[in-house]
Backbone bond lengths (Angstrom), bond angles and torsions (degrees), N, CA, C in turn:
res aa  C-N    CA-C-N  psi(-1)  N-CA   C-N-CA  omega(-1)  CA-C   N-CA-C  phi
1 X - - - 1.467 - - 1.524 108.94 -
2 X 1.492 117.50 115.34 1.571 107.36 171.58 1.593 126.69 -43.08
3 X 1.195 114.67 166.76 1.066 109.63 -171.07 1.437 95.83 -119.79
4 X 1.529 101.00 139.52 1.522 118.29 -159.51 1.665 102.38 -88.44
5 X 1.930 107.25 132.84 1.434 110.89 170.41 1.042 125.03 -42.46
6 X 1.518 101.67 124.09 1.201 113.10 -172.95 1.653 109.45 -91.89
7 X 1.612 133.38 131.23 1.523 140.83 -152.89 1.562 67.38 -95.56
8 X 1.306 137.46 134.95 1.716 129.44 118.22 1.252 107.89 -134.76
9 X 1.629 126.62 35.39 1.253 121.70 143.87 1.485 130.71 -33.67
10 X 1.681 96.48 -40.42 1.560 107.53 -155.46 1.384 94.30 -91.44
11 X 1.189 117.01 3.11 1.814 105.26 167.05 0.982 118.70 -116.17
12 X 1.617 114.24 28.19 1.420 114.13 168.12 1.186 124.99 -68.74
13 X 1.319 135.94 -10.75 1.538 140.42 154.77 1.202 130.96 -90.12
14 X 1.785 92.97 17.67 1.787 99.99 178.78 1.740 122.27 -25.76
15 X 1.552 96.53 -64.80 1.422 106.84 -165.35 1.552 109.69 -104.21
16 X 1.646 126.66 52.75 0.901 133.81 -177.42 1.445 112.35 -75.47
17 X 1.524 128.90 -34.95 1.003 158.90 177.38 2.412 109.94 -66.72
18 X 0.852 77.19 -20.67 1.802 90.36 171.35 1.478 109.86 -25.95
19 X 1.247 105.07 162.45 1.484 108.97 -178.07 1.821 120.47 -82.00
20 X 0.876 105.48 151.26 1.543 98.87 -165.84 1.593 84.65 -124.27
21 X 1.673 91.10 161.86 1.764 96.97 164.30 1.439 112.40 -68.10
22 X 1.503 107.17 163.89 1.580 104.48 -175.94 2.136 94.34 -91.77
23 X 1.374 81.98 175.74 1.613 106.79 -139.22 1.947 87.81 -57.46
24 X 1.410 102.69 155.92 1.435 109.06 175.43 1.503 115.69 -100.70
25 X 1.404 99.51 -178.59 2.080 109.53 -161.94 1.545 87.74 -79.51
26 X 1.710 102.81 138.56 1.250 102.12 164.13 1.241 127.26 -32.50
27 X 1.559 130.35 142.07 1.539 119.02 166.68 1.539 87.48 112.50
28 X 0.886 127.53 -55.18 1.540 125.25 -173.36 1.159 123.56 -78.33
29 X 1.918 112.35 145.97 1.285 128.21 -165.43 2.026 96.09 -44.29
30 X 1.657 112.04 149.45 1.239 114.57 150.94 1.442 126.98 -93.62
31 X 1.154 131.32 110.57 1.565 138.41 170.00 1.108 123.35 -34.98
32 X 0.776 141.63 166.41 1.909 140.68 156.80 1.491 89.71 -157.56
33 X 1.684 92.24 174.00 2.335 124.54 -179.90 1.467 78.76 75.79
34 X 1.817 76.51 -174.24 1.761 108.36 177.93 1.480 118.69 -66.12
35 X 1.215 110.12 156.71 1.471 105.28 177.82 1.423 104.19 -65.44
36 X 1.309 118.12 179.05 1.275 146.15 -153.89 1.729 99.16 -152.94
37 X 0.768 105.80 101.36 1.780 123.80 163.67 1.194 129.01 -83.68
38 X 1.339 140.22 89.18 1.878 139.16 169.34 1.073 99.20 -93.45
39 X 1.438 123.74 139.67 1.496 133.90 -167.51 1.873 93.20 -153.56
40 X 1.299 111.63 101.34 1.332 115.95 158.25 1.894 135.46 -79.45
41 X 0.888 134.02 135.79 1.721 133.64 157.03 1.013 112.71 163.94
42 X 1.225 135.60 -175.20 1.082 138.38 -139.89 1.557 116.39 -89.60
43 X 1.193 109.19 -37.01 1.893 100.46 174.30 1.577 110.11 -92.73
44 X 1.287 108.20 132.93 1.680 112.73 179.24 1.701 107.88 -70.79
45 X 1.203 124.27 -23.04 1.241 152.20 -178.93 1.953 97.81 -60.43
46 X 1.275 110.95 -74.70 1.209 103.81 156.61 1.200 164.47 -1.94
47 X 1.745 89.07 -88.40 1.092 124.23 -173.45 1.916 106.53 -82.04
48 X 0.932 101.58 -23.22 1.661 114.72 173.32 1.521 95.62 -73.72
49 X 0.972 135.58 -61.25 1.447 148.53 -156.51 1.517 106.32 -70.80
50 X 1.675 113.89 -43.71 1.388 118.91 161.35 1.682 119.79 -61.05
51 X 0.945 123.08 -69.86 1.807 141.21 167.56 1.433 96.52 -30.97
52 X 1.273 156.87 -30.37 1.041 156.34 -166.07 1.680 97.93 -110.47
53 X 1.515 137.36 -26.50 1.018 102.10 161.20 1.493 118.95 -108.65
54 X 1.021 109.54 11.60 1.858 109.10 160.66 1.601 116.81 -89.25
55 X 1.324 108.31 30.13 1.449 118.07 173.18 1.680 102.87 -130.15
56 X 1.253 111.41 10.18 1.610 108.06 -158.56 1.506 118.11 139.62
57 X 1.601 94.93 -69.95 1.547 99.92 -137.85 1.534 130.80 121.14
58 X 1.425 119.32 135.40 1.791 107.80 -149.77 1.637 65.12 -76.99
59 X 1.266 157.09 -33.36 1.792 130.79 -123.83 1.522 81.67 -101.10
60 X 1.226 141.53 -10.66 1.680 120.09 144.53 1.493 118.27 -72.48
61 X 1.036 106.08 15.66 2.044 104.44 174.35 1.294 100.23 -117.16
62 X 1.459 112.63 -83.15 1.241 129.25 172.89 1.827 130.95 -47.29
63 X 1.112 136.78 92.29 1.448 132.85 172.42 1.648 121.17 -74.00
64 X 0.923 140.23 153.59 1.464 163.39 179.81 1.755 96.71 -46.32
65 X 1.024 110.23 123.63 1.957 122.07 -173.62 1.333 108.19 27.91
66 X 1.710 109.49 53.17 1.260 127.61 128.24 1.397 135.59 -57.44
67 X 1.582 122.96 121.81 1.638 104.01 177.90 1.285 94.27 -97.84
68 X 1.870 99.75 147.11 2.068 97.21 -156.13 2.191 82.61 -126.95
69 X 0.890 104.52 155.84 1.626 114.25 -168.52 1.268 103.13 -108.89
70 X 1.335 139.52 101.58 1.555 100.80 163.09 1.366 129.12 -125.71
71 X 1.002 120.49 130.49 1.484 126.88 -158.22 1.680 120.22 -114.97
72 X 1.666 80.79 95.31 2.113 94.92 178.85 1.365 101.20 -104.40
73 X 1.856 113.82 147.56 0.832 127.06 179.02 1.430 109.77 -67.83
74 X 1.866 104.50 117.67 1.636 126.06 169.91 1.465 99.57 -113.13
75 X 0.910 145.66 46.87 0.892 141.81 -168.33 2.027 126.03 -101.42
76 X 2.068 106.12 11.41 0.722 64.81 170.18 1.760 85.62 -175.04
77 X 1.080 149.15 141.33 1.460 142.59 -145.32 1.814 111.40 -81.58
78 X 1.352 95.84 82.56 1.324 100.97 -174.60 1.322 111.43 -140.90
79 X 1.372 141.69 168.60 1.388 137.79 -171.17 1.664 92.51 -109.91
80 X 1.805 100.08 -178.43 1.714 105.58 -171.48 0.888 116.49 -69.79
81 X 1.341 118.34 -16.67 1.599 121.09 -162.10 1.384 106.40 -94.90
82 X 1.493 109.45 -40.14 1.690 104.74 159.33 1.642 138.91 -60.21
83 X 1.496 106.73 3.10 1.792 116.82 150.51 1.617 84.94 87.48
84 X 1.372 120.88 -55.56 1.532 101.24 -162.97 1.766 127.54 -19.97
85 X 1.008 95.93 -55.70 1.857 111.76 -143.59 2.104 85.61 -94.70
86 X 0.940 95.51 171.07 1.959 89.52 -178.99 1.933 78.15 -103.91
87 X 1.846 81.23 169.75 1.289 100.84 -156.33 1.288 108.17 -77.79
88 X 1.354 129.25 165.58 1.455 114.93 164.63 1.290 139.73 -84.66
89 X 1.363 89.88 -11.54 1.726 114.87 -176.43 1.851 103.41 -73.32
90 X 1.664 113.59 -46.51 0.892 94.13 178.17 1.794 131.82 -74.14
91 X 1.530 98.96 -19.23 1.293 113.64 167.18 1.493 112.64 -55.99
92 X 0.981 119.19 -59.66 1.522 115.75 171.84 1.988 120.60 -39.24
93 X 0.820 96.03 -43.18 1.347 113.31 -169.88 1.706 99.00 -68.34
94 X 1.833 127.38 -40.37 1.024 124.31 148.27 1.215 141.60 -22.79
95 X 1.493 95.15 -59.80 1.595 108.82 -162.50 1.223 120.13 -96.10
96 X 1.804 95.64 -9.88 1.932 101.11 -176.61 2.115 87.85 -78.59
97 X 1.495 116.55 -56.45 1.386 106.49 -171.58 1.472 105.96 -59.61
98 X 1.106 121.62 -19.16 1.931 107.71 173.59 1.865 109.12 -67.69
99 X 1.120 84.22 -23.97 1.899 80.09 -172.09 1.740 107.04 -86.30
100 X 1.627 108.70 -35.11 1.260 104.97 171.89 1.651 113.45 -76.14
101 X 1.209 114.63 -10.68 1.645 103.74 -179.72 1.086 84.77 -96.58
102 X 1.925 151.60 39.54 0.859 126.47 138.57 1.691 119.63 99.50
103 X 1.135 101.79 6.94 1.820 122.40 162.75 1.107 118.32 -44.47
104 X 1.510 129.79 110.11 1.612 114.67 178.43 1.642 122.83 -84.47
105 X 2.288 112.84 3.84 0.781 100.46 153.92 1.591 87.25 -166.04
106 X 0.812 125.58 170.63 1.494 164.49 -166.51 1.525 123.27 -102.94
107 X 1.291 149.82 80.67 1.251 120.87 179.38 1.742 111.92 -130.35
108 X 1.182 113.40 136.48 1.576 132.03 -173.82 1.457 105.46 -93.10
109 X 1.354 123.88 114.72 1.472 112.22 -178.58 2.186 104.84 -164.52
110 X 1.195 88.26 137.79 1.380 108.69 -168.53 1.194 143.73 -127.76
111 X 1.423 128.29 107.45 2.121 101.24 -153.41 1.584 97.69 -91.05
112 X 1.186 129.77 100.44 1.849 146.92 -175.31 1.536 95.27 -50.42
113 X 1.155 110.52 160.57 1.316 127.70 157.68 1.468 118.94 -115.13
114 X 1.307 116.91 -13.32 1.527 126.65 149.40 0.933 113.95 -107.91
115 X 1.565 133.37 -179.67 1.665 125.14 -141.25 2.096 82.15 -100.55
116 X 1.637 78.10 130.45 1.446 90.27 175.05 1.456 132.10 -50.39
117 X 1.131 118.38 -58.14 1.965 112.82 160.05 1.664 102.16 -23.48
118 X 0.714 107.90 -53.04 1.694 97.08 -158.66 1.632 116.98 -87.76
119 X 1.232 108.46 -32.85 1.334 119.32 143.61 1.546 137.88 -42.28
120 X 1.833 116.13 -51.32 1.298 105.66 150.79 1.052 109.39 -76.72
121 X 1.505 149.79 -9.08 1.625 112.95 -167.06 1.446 98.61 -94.29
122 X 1.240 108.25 -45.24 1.891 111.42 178.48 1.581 115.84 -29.59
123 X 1.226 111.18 -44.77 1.653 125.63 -148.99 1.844 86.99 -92.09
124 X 0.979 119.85 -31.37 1.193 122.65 -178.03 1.845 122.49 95.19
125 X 1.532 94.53 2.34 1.635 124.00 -157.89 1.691 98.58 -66.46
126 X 1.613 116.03 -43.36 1.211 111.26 -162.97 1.666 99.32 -71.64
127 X 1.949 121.78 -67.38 1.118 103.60 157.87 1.314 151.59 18.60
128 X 1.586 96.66 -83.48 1.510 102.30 179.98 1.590 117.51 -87.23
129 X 1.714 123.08 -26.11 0.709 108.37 131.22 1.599 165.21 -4.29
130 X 1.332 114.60 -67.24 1.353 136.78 160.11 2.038 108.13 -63.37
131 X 1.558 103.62 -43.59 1.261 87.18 -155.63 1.991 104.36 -75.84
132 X 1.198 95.51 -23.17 1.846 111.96 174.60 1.559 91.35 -63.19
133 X 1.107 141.64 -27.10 1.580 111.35 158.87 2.043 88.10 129.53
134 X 1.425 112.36 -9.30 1.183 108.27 -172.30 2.024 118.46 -84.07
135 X 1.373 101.54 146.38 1.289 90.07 171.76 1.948 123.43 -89.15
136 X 1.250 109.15 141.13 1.314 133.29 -160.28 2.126 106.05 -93.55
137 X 1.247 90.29 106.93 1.978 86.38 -166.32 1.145 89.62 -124.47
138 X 1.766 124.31 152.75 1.460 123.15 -177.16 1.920 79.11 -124.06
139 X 1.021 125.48 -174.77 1.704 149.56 -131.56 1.322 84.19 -134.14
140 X 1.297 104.98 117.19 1.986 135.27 -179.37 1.792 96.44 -104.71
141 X 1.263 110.10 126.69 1.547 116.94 173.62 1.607 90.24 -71.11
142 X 1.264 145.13 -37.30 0.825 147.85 167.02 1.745 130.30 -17.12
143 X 0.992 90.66 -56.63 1.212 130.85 -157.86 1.777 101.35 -84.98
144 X 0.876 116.01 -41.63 1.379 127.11 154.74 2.016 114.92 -5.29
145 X 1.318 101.80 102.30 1.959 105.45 157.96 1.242 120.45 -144.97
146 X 1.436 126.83 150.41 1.402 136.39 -176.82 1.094 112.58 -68.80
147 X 1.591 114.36 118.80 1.445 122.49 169.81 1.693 102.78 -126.40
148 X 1.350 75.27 134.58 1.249 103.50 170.13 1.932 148.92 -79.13
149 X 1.407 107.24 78.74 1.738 105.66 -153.16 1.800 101.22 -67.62
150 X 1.211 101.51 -42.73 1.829 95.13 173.79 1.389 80.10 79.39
151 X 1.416 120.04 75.50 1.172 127.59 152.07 1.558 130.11 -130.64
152 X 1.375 116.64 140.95 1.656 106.45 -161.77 1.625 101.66 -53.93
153 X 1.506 140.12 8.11 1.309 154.66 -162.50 1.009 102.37 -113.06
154 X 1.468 87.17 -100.12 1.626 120.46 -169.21 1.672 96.39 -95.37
155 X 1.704 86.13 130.13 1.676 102.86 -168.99 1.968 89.86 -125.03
156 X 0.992 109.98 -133.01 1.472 112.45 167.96 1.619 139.92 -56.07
157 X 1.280 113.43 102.19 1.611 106.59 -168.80 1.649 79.48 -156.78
158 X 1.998 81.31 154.55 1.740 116.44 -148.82 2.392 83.16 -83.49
159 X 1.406 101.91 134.29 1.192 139.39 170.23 1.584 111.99 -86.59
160 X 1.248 125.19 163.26 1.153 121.22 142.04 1.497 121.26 -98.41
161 X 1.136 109.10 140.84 2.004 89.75 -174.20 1.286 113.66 -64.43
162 X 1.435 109.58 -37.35 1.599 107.76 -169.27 1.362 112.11 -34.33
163 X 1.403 107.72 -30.60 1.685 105.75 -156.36 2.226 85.62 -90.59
164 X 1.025 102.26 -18.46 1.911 79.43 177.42 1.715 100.98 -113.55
165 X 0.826 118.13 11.01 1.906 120.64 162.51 1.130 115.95 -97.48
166 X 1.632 121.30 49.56 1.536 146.92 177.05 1.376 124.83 -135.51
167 X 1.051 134.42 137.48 1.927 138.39 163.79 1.411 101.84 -48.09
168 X 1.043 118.42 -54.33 1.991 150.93 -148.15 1.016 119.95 -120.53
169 X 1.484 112.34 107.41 1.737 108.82 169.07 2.087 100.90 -127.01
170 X 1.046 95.70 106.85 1.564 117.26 173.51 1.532 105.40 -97.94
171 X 1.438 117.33 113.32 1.465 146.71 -177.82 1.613 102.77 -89.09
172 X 1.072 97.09 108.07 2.159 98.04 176.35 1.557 90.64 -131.85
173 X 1.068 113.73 100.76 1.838 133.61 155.15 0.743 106.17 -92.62
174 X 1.678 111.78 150.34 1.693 111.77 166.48 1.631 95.86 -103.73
175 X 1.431 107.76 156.30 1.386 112.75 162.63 1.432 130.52 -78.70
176 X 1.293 103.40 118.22 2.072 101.19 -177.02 1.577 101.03 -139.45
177 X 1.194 86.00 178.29 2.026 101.86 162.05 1.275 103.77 -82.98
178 X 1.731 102.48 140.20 0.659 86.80 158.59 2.511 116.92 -148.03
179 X 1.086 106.51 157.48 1.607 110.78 -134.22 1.636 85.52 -68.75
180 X 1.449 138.17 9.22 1.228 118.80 -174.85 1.656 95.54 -137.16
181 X 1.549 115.05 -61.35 1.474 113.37 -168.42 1.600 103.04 -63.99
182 X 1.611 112.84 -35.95 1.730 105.95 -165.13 1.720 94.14 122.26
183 X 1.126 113.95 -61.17 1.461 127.66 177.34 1.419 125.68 -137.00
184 X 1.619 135.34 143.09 1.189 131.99 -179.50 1.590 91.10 -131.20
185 X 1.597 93.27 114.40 1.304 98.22 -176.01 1.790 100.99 -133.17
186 X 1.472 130.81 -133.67 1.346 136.26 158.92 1.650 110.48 -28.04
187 X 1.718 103.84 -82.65 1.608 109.79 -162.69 1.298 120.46 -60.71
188 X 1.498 107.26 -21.32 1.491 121.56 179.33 1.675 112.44 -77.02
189 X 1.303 105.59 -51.48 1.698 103.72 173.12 1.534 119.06 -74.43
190 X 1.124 107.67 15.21 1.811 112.40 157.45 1.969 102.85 -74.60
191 X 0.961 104.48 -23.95 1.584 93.16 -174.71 1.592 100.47 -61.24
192 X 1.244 131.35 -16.95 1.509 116.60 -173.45 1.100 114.00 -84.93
193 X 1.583 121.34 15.33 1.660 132.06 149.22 1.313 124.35 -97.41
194 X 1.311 95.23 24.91 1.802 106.23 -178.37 1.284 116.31 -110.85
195 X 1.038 134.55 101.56 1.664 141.27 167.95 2.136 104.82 -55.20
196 X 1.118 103.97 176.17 1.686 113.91 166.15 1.154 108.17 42.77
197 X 1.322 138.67 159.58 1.532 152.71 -123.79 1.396 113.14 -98.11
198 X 1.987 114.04 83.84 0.818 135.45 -134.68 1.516 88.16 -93.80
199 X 1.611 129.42 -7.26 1.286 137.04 157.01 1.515 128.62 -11.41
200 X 1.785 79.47 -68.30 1.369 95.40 172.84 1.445 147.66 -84.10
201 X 1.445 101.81 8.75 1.607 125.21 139.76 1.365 128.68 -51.61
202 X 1.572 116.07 -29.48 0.959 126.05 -174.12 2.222 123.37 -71.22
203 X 1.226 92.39 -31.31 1.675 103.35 131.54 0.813 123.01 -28.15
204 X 1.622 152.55 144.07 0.936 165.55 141.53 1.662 100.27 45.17
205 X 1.216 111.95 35.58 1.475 119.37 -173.94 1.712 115.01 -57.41
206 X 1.094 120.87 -19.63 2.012 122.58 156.66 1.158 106.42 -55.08
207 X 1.211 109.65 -57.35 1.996 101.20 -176.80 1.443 112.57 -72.07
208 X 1.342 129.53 -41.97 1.169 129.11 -177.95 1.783 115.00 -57.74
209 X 1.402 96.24 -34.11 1.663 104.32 179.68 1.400 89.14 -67.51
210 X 1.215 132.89 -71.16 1.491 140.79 -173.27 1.578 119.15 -10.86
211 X 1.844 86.45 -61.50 1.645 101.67 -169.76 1.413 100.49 -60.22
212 X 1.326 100.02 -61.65 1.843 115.61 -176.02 1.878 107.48 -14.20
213 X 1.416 94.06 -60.79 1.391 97.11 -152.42 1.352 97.58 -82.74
214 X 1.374 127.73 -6.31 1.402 114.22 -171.55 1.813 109.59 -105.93
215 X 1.672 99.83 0.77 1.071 101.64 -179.86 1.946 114.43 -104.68
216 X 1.659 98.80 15.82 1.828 81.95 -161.20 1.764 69.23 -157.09
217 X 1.785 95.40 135.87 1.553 106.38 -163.30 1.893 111.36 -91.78
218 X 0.490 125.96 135.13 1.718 146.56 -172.70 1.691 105.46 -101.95
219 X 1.176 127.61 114.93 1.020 136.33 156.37 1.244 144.13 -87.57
220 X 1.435 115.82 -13.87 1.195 120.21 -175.00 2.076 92.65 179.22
221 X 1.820 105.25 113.96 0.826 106.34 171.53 1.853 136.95 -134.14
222 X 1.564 112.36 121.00 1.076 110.29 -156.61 1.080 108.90 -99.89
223 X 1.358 147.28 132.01 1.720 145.81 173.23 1.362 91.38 -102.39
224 X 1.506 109.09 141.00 1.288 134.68 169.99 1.676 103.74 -95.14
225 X 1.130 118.07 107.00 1.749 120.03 173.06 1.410 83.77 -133.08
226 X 1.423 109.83 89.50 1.634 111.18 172.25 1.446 86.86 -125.51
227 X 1.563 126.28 -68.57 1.345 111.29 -176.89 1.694 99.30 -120.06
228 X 1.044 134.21 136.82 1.466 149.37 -150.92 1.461 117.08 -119.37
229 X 0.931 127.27 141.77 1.172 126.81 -155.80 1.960 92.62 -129.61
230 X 1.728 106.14 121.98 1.292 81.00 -165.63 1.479 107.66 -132.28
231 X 1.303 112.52 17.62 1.224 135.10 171.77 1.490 135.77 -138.72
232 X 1.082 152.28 146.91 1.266 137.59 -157.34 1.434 138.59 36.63
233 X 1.444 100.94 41.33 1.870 112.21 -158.98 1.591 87.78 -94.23
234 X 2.087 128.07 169.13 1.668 86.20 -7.50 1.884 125.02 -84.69
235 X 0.953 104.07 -0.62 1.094 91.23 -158.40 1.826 116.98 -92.84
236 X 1.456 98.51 -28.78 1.850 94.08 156.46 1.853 104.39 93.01
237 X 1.310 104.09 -144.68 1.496 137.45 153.59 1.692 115.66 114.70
238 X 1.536 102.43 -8.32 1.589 106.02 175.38 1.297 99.65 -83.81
239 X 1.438 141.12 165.28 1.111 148.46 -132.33 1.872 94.60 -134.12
240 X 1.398 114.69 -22.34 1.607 157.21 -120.55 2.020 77.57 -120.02
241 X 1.052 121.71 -41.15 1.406 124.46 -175.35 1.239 112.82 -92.53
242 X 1.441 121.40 -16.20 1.609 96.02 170.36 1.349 131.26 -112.02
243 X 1.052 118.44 153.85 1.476 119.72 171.64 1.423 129.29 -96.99
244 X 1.034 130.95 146.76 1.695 126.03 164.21 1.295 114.17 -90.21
245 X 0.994 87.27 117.23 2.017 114.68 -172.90 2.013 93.45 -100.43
246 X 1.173 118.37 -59.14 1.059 113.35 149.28 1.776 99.63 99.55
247 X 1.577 103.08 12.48 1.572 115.87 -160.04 1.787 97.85 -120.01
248 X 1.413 123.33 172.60 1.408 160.33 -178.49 1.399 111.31 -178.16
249 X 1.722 101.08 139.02 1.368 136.74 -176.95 0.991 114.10 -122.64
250 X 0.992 105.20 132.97 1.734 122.24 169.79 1.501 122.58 -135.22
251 X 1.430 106.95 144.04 1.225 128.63 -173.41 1.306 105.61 -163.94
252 X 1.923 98.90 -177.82 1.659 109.43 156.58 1.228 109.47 -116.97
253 X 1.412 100.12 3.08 1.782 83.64 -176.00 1.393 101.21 -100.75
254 X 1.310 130.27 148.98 1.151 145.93 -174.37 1.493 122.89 -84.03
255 X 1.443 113.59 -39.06 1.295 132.45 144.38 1.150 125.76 -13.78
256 X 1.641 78.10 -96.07 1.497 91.77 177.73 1.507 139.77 -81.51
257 X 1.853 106.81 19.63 1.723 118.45 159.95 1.562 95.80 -78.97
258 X 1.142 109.29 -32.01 1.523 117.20 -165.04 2.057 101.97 -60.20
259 X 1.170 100.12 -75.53 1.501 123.57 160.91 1.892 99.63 -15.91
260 X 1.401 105.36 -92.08 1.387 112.61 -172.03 1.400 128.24 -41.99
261 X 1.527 109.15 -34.64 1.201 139.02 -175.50 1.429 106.92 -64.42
262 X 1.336 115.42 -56.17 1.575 139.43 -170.26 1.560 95.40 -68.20
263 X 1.646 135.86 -57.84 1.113 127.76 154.07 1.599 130.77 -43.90
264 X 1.355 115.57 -25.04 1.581 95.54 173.17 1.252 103.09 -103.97
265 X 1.233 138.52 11.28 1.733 137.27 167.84 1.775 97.81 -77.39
266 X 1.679 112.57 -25.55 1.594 90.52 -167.17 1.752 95.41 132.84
267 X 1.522 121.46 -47.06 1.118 108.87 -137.74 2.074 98.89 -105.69
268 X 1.201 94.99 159.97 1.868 98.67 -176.88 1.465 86.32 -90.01
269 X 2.046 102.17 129.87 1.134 108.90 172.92 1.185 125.34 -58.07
270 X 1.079 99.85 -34.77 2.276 115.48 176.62 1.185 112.58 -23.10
271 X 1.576 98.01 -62.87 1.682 121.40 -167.53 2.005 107.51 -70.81
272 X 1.295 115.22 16.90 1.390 115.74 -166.67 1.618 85.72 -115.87
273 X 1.550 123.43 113.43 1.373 110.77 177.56 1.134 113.67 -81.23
274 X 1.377 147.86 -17.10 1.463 131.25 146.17 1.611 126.42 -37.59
275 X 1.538 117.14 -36.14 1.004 109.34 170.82 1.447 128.15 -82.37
276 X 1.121 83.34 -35.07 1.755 91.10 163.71 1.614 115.21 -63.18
277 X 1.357 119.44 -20.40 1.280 93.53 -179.37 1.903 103.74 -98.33
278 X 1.362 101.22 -19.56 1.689 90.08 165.58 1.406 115.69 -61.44
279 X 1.324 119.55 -33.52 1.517 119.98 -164.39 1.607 105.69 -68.76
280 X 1.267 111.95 -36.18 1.959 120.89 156.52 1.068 114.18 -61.04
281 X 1.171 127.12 -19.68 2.056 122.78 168.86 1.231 112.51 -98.52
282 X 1.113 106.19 33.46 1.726 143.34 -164.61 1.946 84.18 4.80
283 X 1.248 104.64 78.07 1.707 118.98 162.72 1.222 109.89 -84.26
284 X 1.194 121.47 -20.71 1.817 109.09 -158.78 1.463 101.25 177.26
285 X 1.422 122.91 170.82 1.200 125.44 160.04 1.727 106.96 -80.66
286 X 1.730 102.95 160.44 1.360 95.37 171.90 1.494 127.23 -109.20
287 X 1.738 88.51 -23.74 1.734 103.57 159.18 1.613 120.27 -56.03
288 X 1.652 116.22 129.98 1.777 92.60 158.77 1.116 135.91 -78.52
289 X 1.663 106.94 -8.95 1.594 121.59 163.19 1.471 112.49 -37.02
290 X 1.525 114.78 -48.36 1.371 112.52 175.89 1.345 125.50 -102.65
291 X 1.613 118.03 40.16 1.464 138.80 -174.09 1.000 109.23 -120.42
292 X 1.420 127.54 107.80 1.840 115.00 -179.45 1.481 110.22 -66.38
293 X 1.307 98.37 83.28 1.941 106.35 169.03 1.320 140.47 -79.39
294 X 1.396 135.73 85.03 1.445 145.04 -151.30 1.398 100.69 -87.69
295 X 1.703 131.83 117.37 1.490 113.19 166.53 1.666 96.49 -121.55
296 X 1.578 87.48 -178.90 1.450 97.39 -157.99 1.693 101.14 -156.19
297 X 1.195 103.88 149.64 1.659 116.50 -178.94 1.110 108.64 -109.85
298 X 1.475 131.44 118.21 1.712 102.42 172.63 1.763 97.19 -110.16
């Protein structure tokens, strides 16, 4: 029996209410949204697992026979060490707290830009994937429906449902360069819920990222800045380009992983025209001065 669309638009502001830092010394910028968690050291496994509970906790995201989505960039036939693809370690660390907050299923799914088999097996994503208990789905042309972002851009373009026939959509990007936006981080790896000739996004591709993300709800979002890719993104493959950043973020706001993210790669979010054009759809702040940003050493 299909499984009936699932509405969780309307809980896209679940965790609007999140913990913030406590109040700052006179004179200083005021923060606003959810906190924002950076948690550095050495296991991504960890440090994913930590960052997720200094924001809460997945069992404020995730509810009890919830189906939870989560969508890390596979997008492209490369191993871990080559930064492309997000890590698996931190994926794991996802999907084990989705099952303990009580997930009645799990699903890993990705629209590749190289031929998918080789994409999950390279990255190591399907693997570990499967063995965390989650199910492993590749992107049916089939499957294909018009959603609608209602963006001064991007207005109507074909979805896959899988990704909106869920409670839960958890965003795990890794952070890289990247050769058109500047960066492919959170708002950018929403395109791997895009069916049809995602080319032509590439146009005015700041606003289109913009609309994207402001049109399709995010619940829980983790950036992988464990090993970074900081030249020739997205797709990479010299070994010579990445760095160990050695970090993950967490939040719900999408924004502002984007924001934080863009600051620990090096770069001023300003100068990122996707963010700049969210920061005009007044999505978020773009400063982190005005981001309640919590980091952490483990």
């Amino acid at each position: 029996m299909p499984m009936k669309r699932r509405t969780f638009v309307k809980n896209g502001l679940l965790f609007s209410s999140a913990l913030t830092l406590p109040s700052l010394l006179p004179g200083q910028n005021k923060t606003s949204g959810p906190l924002v968690a950076q948690v550095q050291g050495d296991s991504p496994y960890e440090i994913a697992k930590r960052a997720i509970a200094m924001i809460g906790g997945m069992d404020k995201i995730v509810s009890r026979t919830d189906v939870v989505m989560v969508k890390p960039n596979i997008g492209w036939n490369r191993t871990v060490e080559q930064a492309a693809c997000t890590n698996p370690e931190v994926l794991r660390a996802v999907i084990e707290l989705a099952f303990a907050a009580g997930a009645k299923k799990v699903v890993v799914m990705d629209h590749t830009c190289h031929t998918a088999e080789d994409c999950y097996e390279r990255s190591g994503i399907a693997a570990m994937a499967k063995k965390a208990g989650a199910e492993v789905r590749y992107c049916d042309e089939n499957r294909l429906v018009s959603h609608d972002f209602h963006g001064d851009y991007l207005g109507k373009w074909p979805v896959f449902r899988d990704f909106l026939e869920v409670d839960k959509f958890i965003n795990v990007p890794i952070l890289k360069h990247h050769g058109s936006a500047g960066l492919t981080i959170a708002m950018k790896n929403l395109y791997g819920i895009l069916g049809g000739n995602r080319g032509k996004l590439h146009g005015d591709m700041g606003e289109n990222i913009a609309d994207l993300a402001n049109g399709f709800s995010n619940h829980l979002v983790l950036v992988d800045a464990f090993r970074v890719l900081t030249r020739n993104g997205p797709i990479g493959g010299r070994l010579s380009d990445v760095e160990l950043r050695k970090t993950v973020i967490a939040t719900t706001h999408i924004m502002h992983a984007d924001v934080a993210a863009a600051a620990l790669f090096g770069m001023n979010p300003g100068q990122l025209e996707f963010l700049q054009a969210a920061f005009n759809r007044k999505m978020g702040e773009i400063e982190t001065a005005r981001i309640p940003i919590q980091s952490l050493s483990i």
